[in-house]
VEXKE-540181 format. One line per 3 residues: their letters; for each residue z, y, x of N, C-alpha, C, CB. Coordinates in pm, whole numbers. Glycine has a CB too. Example, Ala and Ser with C-alpha at 12.3 -4.5 7.8 and 13.67 -1.06 7.14 Angstrom:
as> 780 -569 1319 780 -450 1230 780 -330 1320 905 -447 1131; 708 -225 1285 714 -106 1367 787 3 1290 572 -60 1408
This chain:
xxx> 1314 11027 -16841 1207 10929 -16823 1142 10898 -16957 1262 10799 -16757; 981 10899 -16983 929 10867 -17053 851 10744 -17054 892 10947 -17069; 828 10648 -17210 770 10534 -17156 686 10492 -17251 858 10434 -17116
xxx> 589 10457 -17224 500 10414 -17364 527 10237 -17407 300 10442 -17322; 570 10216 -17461 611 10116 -17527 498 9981 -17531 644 10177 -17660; 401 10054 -17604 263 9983 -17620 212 9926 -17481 149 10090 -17680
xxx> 191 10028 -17417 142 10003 -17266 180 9910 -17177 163 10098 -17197; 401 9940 -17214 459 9850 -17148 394 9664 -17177 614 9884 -17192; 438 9662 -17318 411 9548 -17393 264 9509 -17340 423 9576 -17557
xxx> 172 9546 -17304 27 9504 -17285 51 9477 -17154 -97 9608 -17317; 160 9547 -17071 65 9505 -16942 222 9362 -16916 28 9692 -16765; 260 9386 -16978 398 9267 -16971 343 9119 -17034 556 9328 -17089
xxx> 264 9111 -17145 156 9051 -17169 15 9002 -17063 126 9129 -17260; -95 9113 -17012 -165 9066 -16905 -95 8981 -16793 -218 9175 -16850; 12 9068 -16725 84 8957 -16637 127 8797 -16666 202 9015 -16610
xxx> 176 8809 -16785 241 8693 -16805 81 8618 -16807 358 8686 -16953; -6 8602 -16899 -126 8545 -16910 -198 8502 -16758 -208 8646 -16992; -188 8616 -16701 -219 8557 -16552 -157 8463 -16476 -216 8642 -16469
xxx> 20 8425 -16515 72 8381 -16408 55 8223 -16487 229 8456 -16358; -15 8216 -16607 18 8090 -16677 -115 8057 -16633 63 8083 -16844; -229 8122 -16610 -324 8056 -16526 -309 8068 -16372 -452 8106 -16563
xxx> -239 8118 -16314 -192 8062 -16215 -88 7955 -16184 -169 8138 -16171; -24 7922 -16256 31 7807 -16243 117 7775 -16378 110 7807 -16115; -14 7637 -16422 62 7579 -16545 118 7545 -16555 53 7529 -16605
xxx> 215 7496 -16471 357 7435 -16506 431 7527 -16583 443 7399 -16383; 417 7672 -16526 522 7708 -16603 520 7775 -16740 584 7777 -16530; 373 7760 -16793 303 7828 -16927 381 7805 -17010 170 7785 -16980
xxx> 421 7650 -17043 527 7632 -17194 631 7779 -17188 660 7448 -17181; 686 7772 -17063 840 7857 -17090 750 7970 -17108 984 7874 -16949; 643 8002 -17067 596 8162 -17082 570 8195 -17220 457 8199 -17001
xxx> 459 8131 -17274 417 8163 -17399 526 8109 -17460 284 8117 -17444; 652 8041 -17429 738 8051 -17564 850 8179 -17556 827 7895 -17587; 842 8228 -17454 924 8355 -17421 872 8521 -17460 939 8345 -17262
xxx> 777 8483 -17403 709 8604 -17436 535 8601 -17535 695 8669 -17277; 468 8519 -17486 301 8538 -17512 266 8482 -17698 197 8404 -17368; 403 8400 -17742 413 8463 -17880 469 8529 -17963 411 8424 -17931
xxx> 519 8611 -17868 535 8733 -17994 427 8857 -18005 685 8817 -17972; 454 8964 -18070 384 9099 -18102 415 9189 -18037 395 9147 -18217; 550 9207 -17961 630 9311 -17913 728 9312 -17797 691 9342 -18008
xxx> 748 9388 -17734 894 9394 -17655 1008 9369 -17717 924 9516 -17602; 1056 9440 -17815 1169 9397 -17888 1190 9260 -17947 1177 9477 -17983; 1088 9213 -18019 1119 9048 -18056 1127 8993 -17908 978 8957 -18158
xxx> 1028 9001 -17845 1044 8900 -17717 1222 8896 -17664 927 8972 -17569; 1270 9003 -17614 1362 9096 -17541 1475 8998 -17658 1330 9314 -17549; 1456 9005 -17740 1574 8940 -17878 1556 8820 -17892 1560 8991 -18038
xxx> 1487 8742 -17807 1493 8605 -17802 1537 8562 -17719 1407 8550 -17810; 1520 8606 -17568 1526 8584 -17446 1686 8636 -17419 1403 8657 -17369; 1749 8735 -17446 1881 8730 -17444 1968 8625 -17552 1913 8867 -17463
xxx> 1910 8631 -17638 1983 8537 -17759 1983 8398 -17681 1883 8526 -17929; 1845 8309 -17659 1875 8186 -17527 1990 8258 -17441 1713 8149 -17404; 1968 8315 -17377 2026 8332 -17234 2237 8359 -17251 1922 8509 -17155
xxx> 2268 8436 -17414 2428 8437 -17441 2456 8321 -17516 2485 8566 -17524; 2386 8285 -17581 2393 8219 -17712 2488 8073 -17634 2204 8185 -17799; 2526 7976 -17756 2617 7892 -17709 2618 7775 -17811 2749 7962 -17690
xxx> 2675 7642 -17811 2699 7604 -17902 2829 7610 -18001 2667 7525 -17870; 2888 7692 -17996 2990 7803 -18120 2958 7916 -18170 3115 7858 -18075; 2809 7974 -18086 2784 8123 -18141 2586 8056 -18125 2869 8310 -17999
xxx> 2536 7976 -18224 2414 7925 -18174 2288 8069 -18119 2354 7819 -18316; 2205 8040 -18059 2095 8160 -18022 2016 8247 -18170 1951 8069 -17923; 2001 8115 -18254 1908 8219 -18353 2033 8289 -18448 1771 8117 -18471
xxx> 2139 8314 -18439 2237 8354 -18479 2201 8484 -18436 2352 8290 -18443; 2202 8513 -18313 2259 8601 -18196 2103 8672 -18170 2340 8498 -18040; 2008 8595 -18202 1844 8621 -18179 1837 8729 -18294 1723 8467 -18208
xxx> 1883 8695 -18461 1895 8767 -18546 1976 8880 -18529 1921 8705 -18629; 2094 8889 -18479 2173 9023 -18434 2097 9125 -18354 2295 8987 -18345; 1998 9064 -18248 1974 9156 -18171 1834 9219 -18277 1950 9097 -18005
xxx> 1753 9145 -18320 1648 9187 -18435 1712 9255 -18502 1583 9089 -18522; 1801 9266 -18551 1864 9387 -18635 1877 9495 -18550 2005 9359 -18700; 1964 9483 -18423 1989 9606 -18361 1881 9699 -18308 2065 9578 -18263
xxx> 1753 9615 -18287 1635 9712 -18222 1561 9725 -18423 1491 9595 -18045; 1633 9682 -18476 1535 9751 -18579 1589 9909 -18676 1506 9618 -18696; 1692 9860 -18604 1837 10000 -18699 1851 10095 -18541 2094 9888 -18770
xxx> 1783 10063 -18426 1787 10174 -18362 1707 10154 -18243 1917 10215 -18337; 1543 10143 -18315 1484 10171 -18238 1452 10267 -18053 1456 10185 -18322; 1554 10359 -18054 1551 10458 -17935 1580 10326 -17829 1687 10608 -17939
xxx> 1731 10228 -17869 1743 10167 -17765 1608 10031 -17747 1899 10122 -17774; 1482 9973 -17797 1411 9941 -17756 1356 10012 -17616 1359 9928 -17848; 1349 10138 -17659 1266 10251 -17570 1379 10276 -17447 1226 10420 -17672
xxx> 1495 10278 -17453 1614 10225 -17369 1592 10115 -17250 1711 10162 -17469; 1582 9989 -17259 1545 9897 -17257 1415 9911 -17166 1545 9855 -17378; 1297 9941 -17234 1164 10007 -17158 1199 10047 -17026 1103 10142 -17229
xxx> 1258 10163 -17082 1345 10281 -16906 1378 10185 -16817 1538 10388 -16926; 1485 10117 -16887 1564 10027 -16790 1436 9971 -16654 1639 9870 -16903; 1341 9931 -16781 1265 9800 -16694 1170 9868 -16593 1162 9686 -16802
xxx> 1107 10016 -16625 1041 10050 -16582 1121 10126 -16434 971 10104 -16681; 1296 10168 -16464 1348 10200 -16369 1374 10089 -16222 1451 10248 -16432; 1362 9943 -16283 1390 9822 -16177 1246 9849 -16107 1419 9639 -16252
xxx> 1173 9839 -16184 1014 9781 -16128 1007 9922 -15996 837 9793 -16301; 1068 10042 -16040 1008 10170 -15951 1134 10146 -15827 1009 10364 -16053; 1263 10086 -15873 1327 10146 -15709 1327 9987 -15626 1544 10236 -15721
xxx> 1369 9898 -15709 1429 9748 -15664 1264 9711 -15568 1479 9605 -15849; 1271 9689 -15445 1093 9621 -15407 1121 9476 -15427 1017 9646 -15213; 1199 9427 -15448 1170 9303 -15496 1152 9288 -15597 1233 9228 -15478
xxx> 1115 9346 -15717 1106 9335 -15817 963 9438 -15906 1244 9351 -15840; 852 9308 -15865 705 9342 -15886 670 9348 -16014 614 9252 -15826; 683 9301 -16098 601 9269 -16220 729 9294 -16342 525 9088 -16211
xxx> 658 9341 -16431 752 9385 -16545 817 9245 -16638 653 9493 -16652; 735 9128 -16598 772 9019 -16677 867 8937 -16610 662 8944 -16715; 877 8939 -16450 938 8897 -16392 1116 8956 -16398 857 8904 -16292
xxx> 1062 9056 -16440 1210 9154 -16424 1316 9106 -16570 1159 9372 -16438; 1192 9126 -16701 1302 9098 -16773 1346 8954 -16804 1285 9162 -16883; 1231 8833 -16726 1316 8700 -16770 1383 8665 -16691 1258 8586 -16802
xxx> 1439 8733 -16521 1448 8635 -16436 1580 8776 -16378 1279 8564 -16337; 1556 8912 -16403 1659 8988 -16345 1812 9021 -16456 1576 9132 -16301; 1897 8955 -16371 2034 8913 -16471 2108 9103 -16478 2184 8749 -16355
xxx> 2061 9181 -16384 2104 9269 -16399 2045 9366 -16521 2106 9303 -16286; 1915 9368 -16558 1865 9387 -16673 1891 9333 -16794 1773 9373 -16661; 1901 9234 -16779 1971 9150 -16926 2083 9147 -16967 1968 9024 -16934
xxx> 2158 9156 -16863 2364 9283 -16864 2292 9377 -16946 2458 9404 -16654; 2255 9481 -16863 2256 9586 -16958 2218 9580 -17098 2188 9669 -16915; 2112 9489 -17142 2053 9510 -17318 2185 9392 -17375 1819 9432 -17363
xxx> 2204 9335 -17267 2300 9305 -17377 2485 9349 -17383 2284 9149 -17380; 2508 9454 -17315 2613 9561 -17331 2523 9641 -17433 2665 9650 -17179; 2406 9672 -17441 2345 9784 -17542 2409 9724 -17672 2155 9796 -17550
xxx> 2443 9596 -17706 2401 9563 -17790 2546 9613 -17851 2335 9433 -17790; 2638 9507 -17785 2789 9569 -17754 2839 9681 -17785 2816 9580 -17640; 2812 9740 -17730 2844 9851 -17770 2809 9972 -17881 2837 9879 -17687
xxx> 2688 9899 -17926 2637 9938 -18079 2767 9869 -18175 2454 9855 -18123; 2771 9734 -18140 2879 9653 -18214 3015 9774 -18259 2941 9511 -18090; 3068 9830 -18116 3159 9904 -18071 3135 10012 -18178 3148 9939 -17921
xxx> 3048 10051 -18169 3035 10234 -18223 3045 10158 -18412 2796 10362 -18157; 3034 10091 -18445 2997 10093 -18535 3103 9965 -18622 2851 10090 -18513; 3267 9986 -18511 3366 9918 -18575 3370 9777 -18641 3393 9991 -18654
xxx> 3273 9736 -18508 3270 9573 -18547 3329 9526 -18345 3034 9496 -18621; 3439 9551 -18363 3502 9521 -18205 3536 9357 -18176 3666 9614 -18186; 3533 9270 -18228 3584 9146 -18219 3425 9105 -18210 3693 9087 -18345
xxx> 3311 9122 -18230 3151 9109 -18214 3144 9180 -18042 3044 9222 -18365; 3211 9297 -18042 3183 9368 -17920 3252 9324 -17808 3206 9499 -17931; 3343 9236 -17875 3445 9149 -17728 3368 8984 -17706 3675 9109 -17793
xxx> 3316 8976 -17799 3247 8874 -17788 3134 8880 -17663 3194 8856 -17919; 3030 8980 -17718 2922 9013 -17593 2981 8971 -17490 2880 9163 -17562; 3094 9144 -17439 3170 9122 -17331 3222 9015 -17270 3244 9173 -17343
xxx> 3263 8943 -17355 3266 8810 -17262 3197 8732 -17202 3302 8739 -17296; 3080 8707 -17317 2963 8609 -17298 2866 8646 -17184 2879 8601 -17429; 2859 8795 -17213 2790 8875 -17076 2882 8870 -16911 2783 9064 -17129
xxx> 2980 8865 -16936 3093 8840 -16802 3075 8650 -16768 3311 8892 -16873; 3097 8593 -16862 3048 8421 -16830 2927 8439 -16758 3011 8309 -16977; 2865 8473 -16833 2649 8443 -16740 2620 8492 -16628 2495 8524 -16814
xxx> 2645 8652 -16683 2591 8724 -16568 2671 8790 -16469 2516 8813 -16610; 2841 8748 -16520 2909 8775 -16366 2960 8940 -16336 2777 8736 -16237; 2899 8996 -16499 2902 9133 -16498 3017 9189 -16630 2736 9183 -16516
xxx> 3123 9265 -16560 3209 9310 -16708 3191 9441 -16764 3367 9308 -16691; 3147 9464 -16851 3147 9614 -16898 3197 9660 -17029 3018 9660 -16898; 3296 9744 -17033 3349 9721 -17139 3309 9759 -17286 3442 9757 -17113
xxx> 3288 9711 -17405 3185 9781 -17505 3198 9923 -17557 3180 9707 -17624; 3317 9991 -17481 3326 10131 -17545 3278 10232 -17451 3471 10168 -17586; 3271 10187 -17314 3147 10235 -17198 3049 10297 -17243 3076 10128 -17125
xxx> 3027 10457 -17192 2896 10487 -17214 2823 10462 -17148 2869 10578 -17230; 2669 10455 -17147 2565 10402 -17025 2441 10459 -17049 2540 10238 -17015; 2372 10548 -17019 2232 10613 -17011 2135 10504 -17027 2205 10690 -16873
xxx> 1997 10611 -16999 1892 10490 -16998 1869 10520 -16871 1755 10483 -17102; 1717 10422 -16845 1675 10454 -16663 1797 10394 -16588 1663 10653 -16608; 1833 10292 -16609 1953 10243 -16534 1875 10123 -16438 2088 10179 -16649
xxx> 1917 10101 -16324 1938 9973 -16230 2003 9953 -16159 1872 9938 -16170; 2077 9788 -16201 2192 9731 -16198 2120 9626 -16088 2262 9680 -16350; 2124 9676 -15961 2048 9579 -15809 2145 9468 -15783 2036 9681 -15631
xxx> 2071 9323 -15791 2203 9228 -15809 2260 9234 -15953 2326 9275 -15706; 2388 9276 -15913 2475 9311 -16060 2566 9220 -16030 2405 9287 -16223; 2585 9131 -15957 2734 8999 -15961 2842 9114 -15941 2746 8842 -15793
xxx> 2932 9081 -15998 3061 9145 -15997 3046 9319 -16024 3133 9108 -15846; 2990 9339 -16106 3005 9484 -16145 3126 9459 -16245 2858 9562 -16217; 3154 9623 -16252 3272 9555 -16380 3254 9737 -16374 3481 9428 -16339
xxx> 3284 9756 -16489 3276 9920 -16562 3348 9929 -16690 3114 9972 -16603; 3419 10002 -16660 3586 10010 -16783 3542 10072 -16895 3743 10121 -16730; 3616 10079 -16951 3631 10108 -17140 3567 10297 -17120 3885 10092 -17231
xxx> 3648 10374 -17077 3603 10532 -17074 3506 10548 -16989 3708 10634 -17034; 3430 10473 -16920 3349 10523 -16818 3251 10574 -16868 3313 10444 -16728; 3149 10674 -16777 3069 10717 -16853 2950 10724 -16751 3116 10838 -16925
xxx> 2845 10685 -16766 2710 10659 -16664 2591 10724 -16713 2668 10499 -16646; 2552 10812 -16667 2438 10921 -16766 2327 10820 -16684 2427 11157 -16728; 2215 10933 -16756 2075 10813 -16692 2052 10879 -16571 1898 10800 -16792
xxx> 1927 10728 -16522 1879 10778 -16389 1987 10718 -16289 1869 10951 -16383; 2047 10632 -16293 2171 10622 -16222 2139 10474 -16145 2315 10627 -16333; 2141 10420 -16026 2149 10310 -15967 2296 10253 -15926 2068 10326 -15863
xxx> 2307 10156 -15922 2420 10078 -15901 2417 9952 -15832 2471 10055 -16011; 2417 9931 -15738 2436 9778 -15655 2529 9710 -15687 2458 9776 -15515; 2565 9577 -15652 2662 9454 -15693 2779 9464 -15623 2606 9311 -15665
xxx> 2875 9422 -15702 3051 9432 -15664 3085 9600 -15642 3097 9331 -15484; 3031 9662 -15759 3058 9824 -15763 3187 9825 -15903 2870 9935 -15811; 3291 9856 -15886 3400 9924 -15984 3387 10023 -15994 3521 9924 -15965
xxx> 3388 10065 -16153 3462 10166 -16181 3535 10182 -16293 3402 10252 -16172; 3687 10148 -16209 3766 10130 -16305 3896 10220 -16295 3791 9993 -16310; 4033 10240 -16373 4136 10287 -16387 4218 10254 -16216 4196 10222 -16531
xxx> 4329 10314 -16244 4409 10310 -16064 4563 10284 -16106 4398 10504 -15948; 4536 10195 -16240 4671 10149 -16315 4668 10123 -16441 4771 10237 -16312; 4847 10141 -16480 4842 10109 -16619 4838 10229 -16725 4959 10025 -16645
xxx> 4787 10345 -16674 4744 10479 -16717 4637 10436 -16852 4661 10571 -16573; 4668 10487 -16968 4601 10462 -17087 4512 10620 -17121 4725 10412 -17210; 4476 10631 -17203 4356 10733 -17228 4251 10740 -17158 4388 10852 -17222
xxx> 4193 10831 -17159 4066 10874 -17069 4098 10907 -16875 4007 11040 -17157; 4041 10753 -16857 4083 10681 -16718 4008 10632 -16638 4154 10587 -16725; 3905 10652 -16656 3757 10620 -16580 3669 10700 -16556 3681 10540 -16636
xxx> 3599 10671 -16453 3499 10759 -16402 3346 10826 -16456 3477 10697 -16304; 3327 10905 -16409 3225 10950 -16484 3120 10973 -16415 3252 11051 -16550; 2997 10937 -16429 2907 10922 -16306 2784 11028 -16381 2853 10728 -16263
xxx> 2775 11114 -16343 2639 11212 -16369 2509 11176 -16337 2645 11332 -16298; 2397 11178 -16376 2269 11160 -16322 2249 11132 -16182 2202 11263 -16348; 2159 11026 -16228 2095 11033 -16070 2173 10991 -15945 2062 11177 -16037
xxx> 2288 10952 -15989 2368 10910 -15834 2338 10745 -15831 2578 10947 -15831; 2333 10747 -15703 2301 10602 -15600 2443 10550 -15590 2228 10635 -15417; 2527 10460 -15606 2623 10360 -15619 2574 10250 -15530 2645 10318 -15765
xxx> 2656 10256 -15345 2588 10142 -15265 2722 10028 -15306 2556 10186 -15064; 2671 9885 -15260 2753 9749 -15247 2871 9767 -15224 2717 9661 -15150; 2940 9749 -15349 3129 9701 -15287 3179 9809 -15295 3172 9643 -15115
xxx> 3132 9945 -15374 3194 10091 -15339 3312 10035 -15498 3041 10284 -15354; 3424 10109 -15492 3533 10085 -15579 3551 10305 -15614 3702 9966 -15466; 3513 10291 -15745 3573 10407 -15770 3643 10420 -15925 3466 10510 -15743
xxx> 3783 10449 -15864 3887 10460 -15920 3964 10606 -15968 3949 10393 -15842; 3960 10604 -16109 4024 10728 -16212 3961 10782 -16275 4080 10831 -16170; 4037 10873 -16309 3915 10973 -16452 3843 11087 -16316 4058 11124 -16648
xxx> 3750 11050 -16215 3714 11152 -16135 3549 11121 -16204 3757 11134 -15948; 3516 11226 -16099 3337 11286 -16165 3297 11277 -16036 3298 11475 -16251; 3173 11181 -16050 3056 11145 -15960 2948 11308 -15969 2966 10975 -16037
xxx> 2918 11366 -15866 2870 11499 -15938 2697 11422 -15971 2879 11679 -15807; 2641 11512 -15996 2502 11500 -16028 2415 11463 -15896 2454 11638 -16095; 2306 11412 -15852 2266 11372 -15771 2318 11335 -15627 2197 11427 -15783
xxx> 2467 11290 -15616 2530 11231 -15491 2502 11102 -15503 2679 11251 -15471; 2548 11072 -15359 2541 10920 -15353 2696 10881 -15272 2384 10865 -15255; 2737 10729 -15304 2830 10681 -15266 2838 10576 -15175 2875 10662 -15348
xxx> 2844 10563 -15047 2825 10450 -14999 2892 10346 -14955 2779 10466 -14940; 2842 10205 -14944 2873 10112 -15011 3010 10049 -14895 2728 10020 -15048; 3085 9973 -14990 3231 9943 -14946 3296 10086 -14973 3246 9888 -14773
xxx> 3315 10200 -14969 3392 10305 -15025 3469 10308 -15134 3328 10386 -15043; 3590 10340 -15098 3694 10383 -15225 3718 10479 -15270 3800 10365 -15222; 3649 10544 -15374 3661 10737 -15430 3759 10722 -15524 3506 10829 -15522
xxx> 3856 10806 -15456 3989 10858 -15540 3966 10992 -15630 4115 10897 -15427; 3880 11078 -15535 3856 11172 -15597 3718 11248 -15660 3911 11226 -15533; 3722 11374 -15710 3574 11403 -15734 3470 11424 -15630 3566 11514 -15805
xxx> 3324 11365 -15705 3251 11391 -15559 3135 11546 -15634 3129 11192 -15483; 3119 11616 -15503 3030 11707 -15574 2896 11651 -15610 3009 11824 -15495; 2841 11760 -15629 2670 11732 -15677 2610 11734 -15554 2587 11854 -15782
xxx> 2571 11634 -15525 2438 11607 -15438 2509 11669 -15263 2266 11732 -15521; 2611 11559 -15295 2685 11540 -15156 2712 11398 -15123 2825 11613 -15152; 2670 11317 -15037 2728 11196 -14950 2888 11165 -14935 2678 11221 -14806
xxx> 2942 11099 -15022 3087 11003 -14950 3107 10905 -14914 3181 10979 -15000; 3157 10835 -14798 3201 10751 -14751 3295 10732 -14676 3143 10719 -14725; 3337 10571 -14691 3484 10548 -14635 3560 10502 -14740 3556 10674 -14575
xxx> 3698 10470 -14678 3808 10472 -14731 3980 10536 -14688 3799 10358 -14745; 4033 10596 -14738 3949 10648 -14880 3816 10749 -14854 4066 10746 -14985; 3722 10701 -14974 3596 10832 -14928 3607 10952 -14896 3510 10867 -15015
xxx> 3531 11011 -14799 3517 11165 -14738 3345 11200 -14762 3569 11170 -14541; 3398 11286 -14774 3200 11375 -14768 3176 11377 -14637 3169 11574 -14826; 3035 11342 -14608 3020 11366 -14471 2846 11412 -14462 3069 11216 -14378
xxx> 2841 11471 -14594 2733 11602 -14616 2655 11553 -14708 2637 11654 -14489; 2541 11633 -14741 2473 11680 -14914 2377 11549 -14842 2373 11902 -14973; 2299 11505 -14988 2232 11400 -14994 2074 11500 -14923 2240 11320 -15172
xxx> 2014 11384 -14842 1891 11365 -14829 1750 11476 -14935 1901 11209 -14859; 1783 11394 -15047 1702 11413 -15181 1777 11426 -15264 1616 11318 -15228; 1705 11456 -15399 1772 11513 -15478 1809 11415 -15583 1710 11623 -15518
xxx> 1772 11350 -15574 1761 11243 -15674 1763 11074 -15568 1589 11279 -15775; 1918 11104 -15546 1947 10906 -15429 1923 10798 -15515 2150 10849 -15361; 1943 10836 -15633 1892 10688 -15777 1779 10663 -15705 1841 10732 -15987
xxx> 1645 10750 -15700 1539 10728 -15708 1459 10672 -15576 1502 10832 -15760; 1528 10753 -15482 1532 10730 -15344 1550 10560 -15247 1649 10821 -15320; 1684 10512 -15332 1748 10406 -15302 1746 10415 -15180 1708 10295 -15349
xxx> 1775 10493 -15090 1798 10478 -14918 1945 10490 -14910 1719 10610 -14809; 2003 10369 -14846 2150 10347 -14854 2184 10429 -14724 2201 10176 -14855; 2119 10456 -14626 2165 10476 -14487 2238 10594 -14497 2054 10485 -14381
xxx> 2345 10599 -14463 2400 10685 -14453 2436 10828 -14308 2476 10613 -14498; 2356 10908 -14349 2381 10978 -14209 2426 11129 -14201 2251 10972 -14131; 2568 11138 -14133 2666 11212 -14117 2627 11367 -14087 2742 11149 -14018
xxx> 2607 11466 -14197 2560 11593 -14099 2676 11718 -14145 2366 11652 -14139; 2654 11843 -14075 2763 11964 -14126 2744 11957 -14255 2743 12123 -14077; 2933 11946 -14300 2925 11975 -14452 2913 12146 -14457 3077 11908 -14541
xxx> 2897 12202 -14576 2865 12361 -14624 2983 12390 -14691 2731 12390 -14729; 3124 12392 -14628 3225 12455 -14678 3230 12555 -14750 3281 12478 -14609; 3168 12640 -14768 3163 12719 -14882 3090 12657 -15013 3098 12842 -14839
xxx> 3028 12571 -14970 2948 12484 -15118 3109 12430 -15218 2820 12278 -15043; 3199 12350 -15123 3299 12341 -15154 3369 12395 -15196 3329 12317 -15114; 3359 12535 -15149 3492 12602 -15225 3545 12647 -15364 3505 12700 -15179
């Protein structure tokens, strides 16, 4: 996924300007959130800094951390972008690009695990348990800071996600609320799941171990995957069963949860 930055920022700007002449009540919070700054990134580094920040860890503390992090690695601004532009294209409740990033808690998990886990890579872990927590208080969401996570991500809802230390989530990937993926014990090393492109993750699905989500499958929701799923095959149940190849090729993009049962291709399997 590609995103123009500028473009984003202008039309995240027009909106907001419109909705403050549509209704002034709520202009103060607008133009102090977004309509003065210059950019996505300052805005985006204010608005999470309010939203973790605390009185033991104050916001412009935490406002300054994140200004550092989009300035020492710019890609994840453009990260961030994906994200927003990935909510606005699958979520239909979720119209306007300004609406998404002040008001969708599942977007604001993610930039602020981005942040986390920069913390992480870069051997500042007692900063990266911090997030993690502060992000698990607010938004109800645990992810752990040594988690990998793509861009083009949407986190629909997001209450009770929780995503372990080895997991690994390439982009393009959707995920609904009260989705695990976590370990199946007290098994240490590389113990979590690994989710390839493009797979659809429905409500309440639990997937458990070091197994591989293949590339464009989908999982549906309440399901428990013990094991690997192929590429661009349907599981469900508990424990999950295949009960045939996805629809499309791409269920992230799709977001059609329905699940419908056809001949699996046993030799695809074999």
């Amino acid at each position: 996924m590609e995103v123009d930055l500028k473009n984003i920022w202008k039309r995240i700007v027009a909106e907001t300007s419109n909705e403050c002449e549509r209704d002034p009540q709520i202009s103060i919070f607008l133009e102090q959130h977004i309509l003065r700054f210059d950019n996505f990134a300052d805005s985006l580094a204010m608005l999470l800094s309010v939203k973790l920040g605390s009185k033991h860890f104050p916001p412009p503390v935490l406002q300054g951390l994140f200004e550092d992090f989009y300035h020492q690695c710019p890609e994840e601004v453009e990260h961030a972008a994906c994200d927003l532009v990935a909510t606005q294209q699958r979520d239909p409740a979720a119209v306007n690009y300004f609406e998404i990033m002040l008001f969708l808690k599942g977007f604001q998990a993610l930039q602020a695990y981005r942040l986390a886990h920069w913390f992480w890579k870069n051997g500042r872990k007692t900063m990266a348990y911090f997030m993690q927590n502060r992000m698990s208080e607010v938004f109800a969401v645990d992810i752990h800071p040594a988690a990998v996570i793509g861009k083009g991500i949407l986190f629909d809802h997001a209450t009770s996600l929780v995503i372990g230390e080895t997991a690994v989530v390439e982009d393009n990937v959707s995920i609904l609320h009260e989705v695990t993926l976590g370990g199946t014990g007290k098994e240490t090393g590389d113990r979590h799941p690994k989710v390839r492109k493009s797979v659809l993750i429905g409500a309440g699905a639990k997937i458990l171990g070091n197994v591989e989500i293949g590339e464009g499958s989908k999982v549906g929701a309440g399901s428990v995957v013990l094991d690997d799923v192929p590429p661009h095959y349907t599981v469900v149940g508990v424990p999950a069963q295949i009960v045939g190849k996805t629809e499309v090729a791409e269920p992230s993009l799709d977001m059609n949860q329905k699940v419908v049962a056809s001949e699996v291709d046993d030799d695809a399997l074999a």
